[in-house]
ZAFI-749435 format. One record per residue: x, y, z of N, C-alpha, C, CB in turn; residue in three letters. Coordinates in steps of 0.02 Angstrom, whole numbers, padded with zeros to 5 digits, always signed. Glycine has a CB too. Example, Ala and Ser with C-alpha at 12.3 -4.5 7.8 and 13.67 -1.06 7.14 Angstrom:
BEGIN
+00660-00284+00390+00615-00225+00390+00660-00165+00390+00565-00224+00452ala;+00642-00112+00354+00684-00053+00357+00645+00002+00394+00704-00030+00286ser;
END
This chain:
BEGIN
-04000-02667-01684-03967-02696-01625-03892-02680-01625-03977-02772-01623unk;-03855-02699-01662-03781-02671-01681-03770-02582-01681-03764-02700-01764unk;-03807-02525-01710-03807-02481-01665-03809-02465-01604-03828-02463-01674unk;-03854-02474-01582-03880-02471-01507-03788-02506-01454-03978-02548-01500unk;-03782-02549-01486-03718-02586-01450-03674-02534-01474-03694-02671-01475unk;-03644-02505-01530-03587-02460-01537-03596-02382-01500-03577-02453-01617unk;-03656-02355-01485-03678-02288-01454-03661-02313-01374-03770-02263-01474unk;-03668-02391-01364-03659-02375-01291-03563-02375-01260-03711-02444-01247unk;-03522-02422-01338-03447-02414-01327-03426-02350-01323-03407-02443-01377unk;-03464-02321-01371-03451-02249-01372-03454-02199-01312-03492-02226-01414unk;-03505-02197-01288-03517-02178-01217-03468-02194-01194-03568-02203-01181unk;-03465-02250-01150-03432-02294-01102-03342-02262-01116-03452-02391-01125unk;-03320-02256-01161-03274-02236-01208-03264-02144-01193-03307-02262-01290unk;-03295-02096-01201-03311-02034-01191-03314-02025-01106-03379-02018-01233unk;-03346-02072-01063-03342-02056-00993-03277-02083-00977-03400-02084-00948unk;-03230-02151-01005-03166-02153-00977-03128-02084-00986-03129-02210-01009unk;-03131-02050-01034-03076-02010-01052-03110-01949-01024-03053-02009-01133unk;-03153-01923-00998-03176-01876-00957-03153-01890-00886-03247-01872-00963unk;-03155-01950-00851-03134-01954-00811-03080-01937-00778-03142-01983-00814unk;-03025-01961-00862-02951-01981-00829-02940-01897-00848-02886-02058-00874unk;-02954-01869-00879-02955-01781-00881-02967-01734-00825-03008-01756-00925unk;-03019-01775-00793-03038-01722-00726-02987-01744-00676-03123-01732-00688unk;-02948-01827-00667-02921-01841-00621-02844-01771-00629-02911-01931-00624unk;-02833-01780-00687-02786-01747-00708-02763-01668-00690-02796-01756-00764unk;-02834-01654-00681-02829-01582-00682-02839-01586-00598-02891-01535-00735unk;-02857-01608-00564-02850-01613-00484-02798-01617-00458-02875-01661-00456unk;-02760-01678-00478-02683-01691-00464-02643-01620-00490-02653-01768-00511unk;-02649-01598-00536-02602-01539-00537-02647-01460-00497-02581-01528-00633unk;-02689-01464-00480-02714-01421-00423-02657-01429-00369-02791-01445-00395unk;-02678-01482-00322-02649-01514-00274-02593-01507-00277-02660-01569-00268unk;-02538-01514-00326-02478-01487-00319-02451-01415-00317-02453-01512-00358unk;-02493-01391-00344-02489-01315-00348-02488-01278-00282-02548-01287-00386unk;-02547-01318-00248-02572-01299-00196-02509-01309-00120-02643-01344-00196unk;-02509-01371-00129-02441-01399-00093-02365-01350-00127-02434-01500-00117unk;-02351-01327-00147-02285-01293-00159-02301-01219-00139-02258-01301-00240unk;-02367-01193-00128-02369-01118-00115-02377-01146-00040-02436-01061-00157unk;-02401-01182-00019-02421-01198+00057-02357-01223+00112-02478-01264+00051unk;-02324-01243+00048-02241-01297+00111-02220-01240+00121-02158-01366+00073unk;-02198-01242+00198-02142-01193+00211-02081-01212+00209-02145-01165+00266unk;-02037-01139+00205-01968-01145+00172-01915-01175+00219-01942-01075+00148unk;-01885-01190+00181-01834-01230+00226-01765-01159+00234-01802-01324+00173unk;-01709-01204+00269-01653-01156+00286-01618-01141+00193-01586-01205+00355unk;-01615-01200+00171-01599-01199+00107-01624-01160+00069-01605-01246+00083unk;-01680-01134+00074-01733-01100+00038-01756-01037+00031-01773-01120+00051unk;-01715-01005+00084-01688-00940+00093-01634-00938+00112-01716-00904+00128unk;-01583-00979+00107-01502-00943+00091-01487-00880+00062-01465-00981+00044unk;-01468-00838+00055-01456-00784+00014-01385-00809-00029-01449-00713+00061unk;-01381-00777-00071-01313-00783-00125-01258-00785-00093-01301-00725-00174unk;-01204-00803-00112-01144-00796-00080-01143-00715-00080-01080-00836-00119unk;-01143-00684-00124-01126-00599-00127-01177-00565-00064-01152-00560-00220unk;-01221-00585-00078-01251-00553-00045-01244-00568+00038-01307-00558-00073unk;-01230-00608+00042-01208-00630+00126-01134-00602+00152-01201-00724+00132unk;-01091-00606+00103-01032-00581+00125-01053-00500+00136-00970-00597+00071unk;-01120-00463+00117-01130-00381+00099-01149-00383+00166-01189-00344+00035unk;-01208-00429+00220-01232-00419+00262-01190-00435+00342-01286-00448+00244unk;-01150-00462+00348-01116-00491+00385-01069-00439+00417-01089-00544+00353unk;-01107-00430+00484-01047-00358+00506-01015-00410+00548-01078-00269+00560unk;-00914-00376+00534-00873-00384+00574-00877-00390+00638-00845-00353+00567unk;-00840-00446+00674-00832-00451+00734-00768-00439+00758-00851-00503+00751unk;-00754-00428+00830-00693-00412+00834-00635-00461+00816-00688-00391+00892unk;-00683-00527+00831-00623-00585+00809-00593-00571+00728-00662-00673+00810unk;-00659-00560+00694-00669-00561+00623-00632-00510+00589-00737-00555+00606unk;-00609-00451+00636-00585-00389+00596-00529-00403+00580-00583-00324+00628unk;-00493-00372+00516-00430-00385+00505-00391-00347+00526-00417-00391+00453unk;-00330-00369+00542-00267-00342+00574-00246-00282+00534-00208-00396+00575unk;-00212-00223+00549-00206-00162+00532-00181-00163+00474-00175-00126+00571unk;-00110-00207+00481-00106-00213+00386-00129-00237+00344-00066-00230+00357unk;-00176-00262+00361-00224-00301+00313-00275-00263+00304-00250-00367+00335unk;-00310-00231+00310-00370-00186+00332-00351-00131+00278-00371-00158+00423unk;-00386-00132+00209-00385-00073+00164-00399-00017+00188-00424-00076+00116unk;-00360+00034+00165-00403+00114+00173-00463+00133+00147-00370+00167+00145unk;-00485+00151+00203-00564+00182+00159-00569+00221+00131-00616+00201+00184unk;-00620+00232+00070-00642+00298+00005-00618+00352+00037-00734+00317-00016unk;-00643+00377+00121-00636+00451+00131-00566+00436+00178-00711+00498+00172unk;-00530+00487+00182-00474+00470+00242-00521+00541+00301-00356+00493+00208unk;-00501+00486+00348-00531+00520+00423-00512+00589+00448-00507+00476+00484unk;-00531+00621+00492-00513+00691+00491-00538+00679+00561-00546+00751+00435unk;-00514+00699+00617-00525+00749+00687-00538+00839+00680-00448+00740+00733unk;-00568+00851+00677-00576+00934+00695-00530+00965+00739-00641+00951+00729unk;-00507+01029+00719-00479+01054+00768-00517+01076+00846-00453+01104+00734unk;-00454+01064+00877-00499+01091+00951-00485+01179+00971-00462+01036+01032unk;-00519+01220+01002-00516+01256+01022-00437+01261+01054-00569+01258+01048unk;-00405+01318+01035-00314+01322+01038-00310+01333+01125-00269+01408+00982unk;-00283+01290+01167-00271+01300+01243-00225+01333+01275-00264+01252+01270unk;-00153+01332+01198-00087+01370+01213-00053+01342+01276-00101+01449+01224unk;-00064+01261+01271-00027+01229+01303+00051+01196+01265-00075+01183+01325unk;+00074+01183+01322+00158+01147+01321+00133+01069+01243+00189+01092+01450unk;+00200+01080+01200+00169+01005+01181+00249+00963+01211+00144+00993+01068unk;+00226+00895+01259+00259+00894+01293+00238+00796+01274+00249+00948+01360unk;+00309+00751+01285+00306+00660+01248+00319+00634+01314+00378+00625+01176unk;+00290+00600+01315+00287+00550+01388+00315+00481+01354+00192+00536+01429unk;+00357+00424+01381+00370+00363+01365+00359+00310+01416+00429+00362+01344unk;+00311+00294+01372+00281+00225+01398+00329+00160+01405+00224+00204+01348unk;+00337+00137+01340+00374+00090+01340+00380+00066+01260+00348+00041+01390unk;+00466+00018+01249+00451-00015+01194+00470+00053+01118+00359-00043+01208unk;+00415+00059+01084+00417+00116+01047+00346+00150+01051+00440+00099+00975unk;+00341+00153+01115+00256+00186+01131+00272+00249+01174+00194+00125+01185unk;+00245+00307+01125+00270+00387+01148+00181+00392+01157+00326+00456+01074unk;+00190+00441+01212+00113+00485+01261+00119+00556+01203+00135+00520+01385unk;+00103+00583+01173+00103+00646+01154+00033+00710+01164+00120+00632+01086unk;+00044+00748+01196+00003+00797+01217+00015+00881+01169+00023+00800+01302unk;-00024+00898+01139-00013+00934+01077-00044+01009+01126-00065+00898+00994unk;+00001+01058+01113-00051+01122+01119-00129+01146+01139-00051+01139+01068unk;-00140+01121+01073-00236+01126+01063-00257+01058+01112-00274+01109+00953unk;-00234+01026+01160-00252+00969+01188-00271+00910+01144-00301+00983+01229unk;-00238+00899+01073-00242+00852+01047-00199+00796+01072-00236+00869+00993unk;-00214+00719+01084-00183+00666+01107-00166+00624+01054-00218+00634+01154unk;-00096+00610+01047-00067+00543+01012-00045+00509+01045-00023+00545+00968unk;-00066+00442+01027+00008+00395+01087+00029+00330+01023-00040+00333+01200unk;+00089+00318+01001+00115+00277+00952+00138+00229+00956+00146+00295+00926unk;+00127+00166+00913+00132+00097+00931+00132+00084+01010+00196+00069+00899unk;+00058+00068+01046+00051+00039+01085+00033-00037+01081+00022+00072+01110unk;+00066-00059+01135+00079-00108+01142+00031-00152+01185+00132-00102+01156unk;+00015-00222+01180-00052-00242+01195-00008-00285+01306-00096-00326+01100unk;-00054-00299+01337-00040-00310+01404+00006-00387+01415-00116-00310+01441unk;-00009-00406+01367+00043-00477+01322+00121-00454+01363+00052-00464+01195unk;+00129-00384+01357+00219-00364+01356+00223-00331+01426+00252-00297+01285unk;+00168-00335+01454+00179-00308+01525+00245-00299+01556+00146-00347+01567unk;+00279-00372+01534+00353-00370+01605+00389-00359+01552+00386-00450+01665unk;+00400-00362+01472+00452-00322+01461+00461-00242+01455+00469-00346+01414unk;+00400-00248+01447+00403-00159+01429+00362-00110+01488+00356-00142+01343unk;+00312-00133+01531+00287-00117+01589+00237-00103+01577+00312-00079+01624unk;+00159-00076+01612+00100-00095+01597+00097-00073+01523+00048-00067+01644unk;+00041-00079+01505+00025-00085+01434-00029+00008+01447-00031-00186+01407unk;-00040+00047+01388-00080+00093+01414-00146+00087+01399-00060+00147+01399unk;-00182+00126+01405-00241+00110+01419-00278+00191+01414-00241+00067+01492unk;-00251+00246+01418-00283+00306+01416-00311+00331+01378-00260+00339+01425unk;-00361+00389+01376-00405+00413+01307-00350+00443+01296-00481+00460+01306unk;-00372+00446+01217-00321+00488+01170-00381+00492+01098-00227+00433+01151unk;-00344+00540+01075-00382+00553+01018-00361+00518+00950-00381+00625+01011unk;-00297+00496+00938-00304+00428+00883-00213+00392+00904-00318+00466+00764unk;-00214+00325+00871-00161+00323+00880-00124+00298+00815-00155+00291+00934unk;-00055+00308+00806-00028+00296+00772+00010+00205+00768+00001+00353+00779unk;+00002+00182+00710+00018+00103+00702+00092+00103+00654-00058+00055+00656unk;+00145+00096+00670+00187+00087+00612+00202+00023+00564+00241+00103+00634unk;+00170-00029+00608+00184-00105+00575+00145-00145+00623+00271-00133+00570unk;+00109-00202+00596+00060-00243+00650+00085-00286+00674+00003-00273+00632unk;+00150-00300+00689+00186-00341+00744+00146-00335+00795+00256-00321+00764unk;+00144-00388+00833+00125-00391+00922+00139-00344+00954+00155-00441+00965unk;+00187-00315+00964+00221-00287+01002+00203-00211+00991+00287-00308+00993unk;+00178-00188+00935+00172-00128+00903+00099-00109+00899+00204-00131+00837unk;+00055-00172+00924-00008-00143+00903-00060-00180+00966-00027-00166+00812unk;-00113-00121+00986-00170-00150+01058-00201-00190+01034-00226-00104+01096unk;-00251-00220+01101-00288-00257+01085-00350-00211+01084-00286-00314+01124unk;-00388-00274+01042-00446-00241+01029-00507-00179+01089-00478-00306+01007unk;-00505-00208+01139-00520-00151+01163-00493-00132+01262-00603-00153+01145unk;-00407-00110+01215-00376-00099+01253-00396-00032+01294-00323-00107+01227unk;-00429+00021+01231-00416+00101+01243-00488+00099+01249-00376+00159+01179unk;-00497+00164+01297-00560+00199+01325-00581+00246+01247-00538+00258+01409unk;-00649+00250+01234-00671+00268+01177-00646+00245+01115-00669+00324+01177unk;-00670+00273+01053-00643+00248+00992-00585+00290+00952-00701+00239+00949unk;-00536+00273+00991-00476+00335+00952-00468+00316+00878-00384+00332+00989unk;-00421+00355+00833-00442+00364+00763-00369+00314+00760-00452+00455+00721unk;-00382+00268+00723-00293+00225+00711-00274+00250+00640-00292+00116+00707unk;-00203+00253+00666-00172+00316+00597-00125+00246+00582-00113+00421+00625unk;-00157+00198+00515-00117+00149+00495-00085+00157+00430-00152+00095+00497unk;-00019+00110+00412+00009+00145+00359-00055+00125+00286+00102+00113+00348unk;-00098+00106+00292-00131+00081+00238-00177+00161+00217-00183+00002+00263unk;-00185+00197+00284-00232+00249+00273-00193+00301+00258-00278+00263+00326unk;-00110+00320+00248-00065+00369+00217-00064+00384+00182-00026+00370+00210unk;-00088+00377+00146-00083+00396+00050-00054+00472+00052-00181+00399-00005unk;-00102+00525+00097-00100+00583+00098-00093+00584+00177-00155+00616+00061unk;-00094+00666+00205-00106+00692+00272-00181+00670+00286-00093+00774+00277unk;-00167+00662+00367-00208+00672+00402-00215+00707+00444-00218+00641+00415unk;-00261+00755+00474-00279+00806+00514-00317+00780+00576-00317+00854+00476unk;-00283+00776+00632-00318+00750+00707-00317+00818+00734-00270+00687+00762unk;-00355+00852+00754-00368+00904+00810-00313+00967+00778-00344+00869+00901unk;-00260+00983+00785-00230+01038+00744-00174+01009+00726-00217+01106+00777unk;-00172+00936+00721-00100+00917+00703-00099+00874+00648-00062+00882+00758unk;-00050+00887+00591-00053+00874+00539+00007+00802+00529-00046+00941+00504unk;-00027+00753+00523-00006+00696+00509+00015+00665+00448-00040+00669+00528unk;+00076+00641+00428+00099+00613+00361+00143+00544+00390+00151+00677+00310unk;+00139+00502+00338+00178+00448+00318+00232+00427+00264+00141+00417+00310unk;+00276+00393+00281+00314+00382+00236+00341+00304+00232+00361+00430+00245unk;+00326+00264+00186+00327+00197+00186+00426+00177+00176+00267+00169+00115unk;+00445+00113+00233+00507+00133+00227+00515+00012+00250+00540+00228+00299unk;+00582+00005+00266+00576-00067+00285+00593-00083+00362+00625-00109+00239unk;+00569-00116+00367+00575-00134+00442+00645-00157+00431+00518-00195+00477unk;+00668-00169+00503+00736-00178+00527+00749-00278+00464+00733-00183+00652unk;+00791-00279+00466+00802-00348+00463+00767-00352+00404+00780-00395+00522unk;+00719-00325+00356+00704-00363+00313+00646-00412+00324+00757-00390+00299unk;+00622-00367+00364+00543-00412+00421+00489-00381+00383+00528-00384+00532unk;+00485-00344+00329+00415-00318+00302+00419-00251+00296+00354-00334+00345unk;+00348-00218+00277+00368-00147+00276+00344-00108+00368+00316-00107+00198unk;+00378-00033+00339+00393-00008+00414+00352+00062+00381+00494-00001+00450unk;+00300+00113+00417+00278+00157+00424+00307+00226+00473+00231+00129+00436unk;+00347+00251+00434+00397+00340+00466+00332+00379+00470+00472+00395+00392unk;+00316+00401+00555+00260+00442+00537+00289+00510+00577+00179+00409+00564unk;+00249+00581+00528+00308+00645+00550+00223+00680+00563+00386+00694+00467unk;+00232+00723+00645+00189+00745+00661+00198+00846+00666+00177+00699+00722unk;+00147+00850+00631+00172+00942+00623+00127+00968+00664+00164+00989+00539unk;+00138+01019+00698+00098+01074+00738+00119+01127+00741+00086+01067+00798unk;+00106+01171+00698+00126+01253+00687+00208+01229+00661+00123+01317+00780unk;+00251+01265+00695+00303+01245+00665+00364+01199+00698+00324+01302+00645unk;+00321+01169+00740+00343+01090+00764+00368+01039+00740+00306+01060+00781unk;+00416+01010+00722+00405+00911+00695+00430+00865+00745+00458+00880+00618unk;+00396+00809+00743+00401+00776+00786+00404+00677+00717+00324+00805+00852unk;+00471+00659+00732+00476+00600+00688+00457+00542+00722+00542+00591+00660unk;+00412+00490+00717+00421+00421+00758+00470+00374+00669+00305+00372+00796unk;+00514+00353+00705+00513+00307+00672+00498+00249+00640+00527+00306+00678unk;+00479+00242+00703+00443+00144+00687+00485+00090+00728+00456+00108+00585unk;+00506+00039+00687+00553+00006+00689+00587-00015+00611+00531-00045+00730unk;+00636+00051+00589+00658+00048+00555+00741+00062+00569+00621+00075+00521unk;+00787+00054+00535+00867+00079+00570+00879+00115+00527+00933+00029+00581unk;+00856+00126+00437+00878+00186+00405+00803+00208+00361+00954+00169+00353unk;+00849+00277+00345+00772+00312+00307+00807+00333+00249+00724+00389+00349unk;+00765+00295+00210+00823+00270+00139+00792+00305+00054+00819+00153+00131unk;+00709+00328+00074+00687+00364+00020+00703+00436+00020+00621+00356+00014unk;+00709+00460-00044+00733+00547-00028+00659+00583-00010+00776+00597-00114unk;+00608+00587-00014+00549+00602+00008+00552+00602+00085+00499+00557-00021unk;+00570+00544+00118+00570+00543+00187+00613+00589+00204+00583+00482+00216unk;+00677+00581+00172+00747+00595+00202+00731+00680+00208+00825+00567+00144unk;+00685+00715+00134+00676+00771+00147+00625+00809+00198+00671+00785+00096unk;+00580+00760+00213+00528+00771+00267+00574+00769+00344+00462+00704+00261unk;+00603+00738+00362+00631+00726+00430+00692+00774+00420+00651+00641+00450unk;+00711+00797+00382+00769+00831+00392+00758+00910+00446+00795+00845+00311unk;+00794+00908+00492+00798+00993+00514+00720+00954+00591+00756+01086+00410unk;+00712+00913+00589+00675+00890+00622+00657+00920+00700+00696+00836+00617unk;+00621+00939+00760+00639+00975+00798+00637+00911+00868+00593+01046+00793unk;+00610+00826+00866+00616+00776+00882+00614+00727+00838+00586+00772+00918unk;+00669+00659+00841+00662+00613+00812+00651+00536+00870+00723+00620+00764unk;+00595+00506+00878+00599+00468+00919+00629+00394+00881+00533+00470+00952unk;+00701+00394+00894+00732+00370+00860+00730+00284+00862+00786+00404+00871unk;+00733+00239+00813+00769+00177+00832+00803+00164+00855+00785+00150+00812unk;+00814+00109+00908+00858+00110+00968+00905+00034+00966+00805+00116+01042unk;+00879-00021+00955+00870-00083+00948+00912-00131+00909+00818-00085+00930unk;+00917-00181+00888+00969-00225+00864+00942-00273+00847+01019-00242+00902unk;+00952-00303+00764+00931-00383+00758+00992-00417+00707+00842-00393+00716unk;+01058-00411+00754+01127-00449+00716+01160-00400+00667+01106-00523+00668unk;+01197-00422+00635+01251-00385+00596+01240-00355+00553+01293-00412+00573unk;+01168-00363+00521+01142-00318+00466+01118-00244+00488+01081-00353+00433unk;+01094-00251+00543+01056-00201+00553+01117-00129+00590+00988-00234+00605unk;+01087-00080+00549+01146-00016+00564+01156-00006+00635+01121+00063+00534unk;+01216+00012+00651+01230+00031+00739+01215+00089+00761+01300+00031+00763unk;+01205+00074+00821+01149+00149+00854+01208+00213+00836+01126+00147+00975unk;+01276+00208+00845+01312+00247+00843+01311+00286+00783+01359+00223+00857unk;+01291+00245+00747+01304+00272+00654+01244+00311+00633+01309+00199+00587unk;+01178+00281+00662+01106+00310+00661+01124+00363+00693+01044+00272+00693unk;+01112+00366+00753+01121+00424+00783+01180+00489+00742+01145+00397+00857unk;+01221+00483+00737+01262+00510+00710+01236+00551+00655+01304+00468+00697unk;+01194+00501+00588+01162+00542+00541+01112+00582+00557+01140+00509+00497unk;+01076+00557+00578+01010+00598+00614+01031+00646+00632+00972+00574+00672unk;+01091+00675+00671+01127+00743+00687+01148+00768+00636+01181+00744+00730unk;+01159+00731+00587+01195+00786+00531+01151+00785+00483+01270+00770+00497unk;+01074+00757+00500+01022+00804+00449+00973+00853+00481+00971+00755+00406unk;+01016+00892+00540+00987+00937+00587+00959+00937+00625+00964+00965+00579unk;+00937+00858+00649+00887+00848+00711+00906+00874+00768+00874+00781+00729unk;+00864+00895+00804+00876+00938+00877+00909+00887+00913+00804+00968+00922unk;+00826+00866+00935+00829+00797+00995+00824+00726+00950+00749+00798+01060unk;+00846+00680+01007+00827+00606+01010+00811+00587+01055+00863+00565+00998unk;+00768+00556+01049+00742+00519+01107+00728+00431+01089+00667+00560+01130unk;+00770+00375+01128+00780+00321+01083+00720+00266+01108+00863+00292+01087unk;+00690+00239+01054+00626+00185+01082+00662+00105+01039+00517+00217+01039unk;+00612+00082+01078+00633-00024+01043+00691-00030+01073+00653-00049+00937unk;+00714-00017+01132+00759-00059+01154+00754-00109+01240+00818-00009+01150unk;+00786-00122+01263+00759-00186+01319+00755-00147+01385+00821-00262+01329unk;+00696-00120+01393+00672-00084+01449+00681-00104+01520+00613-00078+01441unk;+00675-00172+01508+00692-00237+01556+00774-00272+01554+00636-00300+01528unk;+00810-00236+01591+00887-00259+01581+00872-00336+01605+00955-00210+01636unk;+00831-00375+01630+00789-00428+01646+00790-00485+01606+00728-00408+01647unk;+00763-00445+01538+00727-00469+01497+00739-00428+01440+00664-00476+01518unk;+00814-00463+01397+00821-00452+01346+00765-00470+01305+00871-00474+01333unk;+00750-00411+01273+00697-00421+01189+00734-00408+01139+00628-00366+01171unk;+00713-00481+01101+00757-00493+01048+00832-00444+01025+00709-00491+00994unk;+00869-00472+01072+00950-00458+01080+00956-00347+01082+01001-00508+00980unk;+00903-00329+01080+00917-00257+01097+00952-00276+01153+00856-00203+01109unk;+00984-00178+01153+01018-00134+01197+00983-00124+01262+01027-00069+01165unk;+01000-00132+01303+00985-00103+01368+01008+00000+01364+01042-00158+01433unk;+00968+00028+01404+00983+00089+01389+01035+00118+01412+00944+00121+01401unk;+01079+00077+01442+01134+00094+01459+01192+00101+01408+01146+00054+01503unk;+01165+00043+01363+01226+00029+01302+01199+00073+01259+01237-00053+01265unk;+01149+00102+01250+01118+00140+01203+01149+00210+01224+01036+00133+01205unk;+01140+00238+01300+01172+00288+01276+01273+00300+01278+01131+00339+01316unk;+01296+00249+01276+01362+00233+01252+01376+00239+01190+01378+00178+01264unk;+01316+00259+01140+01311+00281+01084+01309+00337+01050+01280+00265+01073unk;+01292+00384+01087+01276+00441+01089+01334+00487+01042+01268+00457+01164unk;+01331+00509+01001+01407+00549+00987+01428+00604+01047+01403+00597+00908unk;+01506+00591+01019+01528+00645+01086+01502+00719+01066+01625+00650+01099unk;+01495+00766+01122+01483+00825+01095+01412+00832+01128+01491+00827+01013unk;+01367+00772+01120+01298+00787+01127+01272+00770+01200+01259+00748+01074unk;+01220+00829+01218+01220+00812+01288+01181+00758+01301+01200+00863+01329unk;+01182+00737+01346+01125+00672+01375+01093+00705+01431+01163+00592+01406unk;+01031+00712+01439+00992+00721+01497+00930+00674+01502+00970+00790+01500unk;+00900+00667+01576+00854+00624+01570+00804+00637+01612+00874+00566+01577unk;+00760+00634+01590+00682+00669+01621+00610+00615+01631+00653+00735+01555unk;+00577+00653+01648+00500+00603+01652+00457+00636+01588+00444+00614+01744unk;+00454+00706+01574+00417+00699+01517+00466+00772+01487+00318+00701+01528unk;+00462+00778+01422+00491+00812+01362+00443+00865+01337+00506+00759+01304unk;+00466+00926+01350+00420+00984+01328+00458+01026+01277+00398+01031+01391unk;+00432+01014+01192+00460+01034+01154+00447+01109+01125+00456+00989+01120unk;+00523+01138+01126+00512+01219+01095+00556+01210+01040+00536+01292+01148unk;+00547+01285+00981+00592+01312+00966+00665+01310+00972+00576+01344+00979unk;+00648+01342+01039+00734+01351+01050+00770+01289+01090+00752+01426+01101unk;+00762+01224+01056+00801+01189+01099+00878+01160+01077+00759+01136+01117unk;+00901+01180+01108+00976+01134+01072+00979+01064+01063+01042+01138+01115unk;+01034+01037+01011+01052+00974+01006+01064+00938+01084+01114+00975+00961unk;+01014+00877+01094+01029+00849+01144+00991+00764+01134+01005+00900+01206unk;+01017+00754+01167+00993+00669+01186+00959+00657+01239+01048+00620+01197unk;+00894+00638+01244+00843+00609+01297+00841+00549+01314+00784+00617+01284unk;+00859+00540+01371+00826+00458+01399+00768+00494+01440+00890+00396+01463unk;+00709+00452+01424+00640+00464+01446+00628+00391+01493+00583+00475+01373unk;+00626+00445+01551+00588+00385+01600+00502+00338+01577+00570+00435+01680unk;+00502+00296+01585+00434+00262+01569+00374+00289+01630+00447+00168+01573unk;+00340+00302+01598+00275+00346+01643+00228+00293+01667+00224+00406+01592unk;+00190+00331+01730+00172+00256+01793+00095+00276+01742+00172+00270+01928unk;+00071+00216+01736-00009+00195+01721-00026+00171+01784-00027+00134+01661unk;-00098+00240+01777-00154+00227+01833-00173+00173+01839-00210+00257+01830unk;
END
């Protein structure tokens, strides 16, 4: 009798713990099952920080401003164009924004200016061109995002390291300071056969010997024109050197286009060419067709009508 009673604890004993074994192994089914089955949440495919900053294309809001904006691995190149054996001839817009029309029909136009400056400097441009040149990302010096017809090539000082080649014209930089002590300033010197053509920027002197030897004997200097108080050198004195490191022409940009509407305390072009050294001629035209043989002279450039 006492066997019979311990074979049945035993049992009774052997089916609890079978039981709680099978419950066991169900419940972890069921979870298994439930975690391949839930769908993912937003959290749950986030990607990495790295990897999101890799996928995320720029917007125009998003793009960075020219001096901010690293140079890329390759520097850009335009092909030459078929040679037309045209005039290369500078149109002035406004401000320190030159039209340039190259021989081979290559187009530059430099520090343009966004529609913001309309009444001081007069429309803003807007024409195809084949790249343009940026000397410093002031307002005043640089378009808006999609001011210009097609995608012209922007020649910024970040992408200088070396030349650049737009269509047959050979492009260099020379890193120099803006007027006043406002940041840095980009000297850009444009070659075509045996052409030079200097923009300055908005700088009042050119103070590295690298530059000083690049611009020298120059055959245009589109010179600084402009004024910000007692520091900054007088047009008389600029001008002056620039002639005695052989420059042909001048032609003067950054000054108050708008006798209206003084910008920031510049010259009106009247007082500008009161600057002029004696000796040198002054003439004044609508557009500038540069040769060889031109003598020392001084340009006032009319501002050209936008279509």
């Amino acid at each position: 009798m006492k066997f019979r009673i311990n074979t049945k604890r035993m049992g009774l004993w052997l089916s609890v713990v079978l039981c709680a074994a099978m419950l066991g192994a169900c419940s972890k089914q069921e979870e298994g099952s439930s975690a391949a089955t839930e769908k993912p949440t937003a959290a749950s495919v986030q990607p990495s920080a790295d990897t999101s900053k890799a996928s995320v294309k720029p917007t125009a809001d998003s793009t960075p401003s020219p001096a901010a904006s690293a140079a890329p691995t390759a520097v850009p190149t335009i092909p030459a164009k078929p040679v037309k054996d045209g005039p290369l001839t500078i149109q002035y817009v406004g401000n320190s924004c030159f039209f340039m029309t190259f021989p081979d029909g290559t187009t530059i136009i430099t520090d343009p200016y966004p529609h913001t400056y309309d009444q001081q400097f007069g429309p803003a441009p807007e024409m195809d061109v084949d790249a343009m040149s940026i000397s410093h990302s002031h307002a005043d010096h640089s378009p808006g995002a999609k001011q210009f017809k097609g995608n012209p090539l922007r020649l910024l000082p970040a992408l200088m390291k070396e030349p650049i080649q737009v269509g047959g014209v050979e492009v260099t930089g020379f890193n120099s300071k803006h007027v006043a002590n406002m940041g840095d300033n980009e000297i850009f010197i444009f070659r075509y056969g045996d052409l030079k053509i200097v923009h300055m920027g908005e700088t009042d002197k050119i103070e590295s010997p690298e530059a000083r030897a690049a611009v020298k004997d120059a055959d245009v200097v589109l010179a600084y024109a402009g004024g910000y108080g007692a520091d900054t050198i007088k047009n008389a004195v600029r001008f002056k050197e620039l002639y005695e490191m052989g420059v042909k022409v001048l032609i003067p940009q950054h000054f108050s286009n708008n006798p209206d509407m003084i910008f920031y305390g510049g010259p009106t072009i009247d007082q500008v060419l009161a600057d002029v050294p004696k000796g040198i001629t002054i003439v004044k035209q609508d557009e500038f067709v540069v040769t060889k043989e031109m003598k020392q002279q001084f340009v006032q450039l009319t501002s050209m009508k936008m279509d």
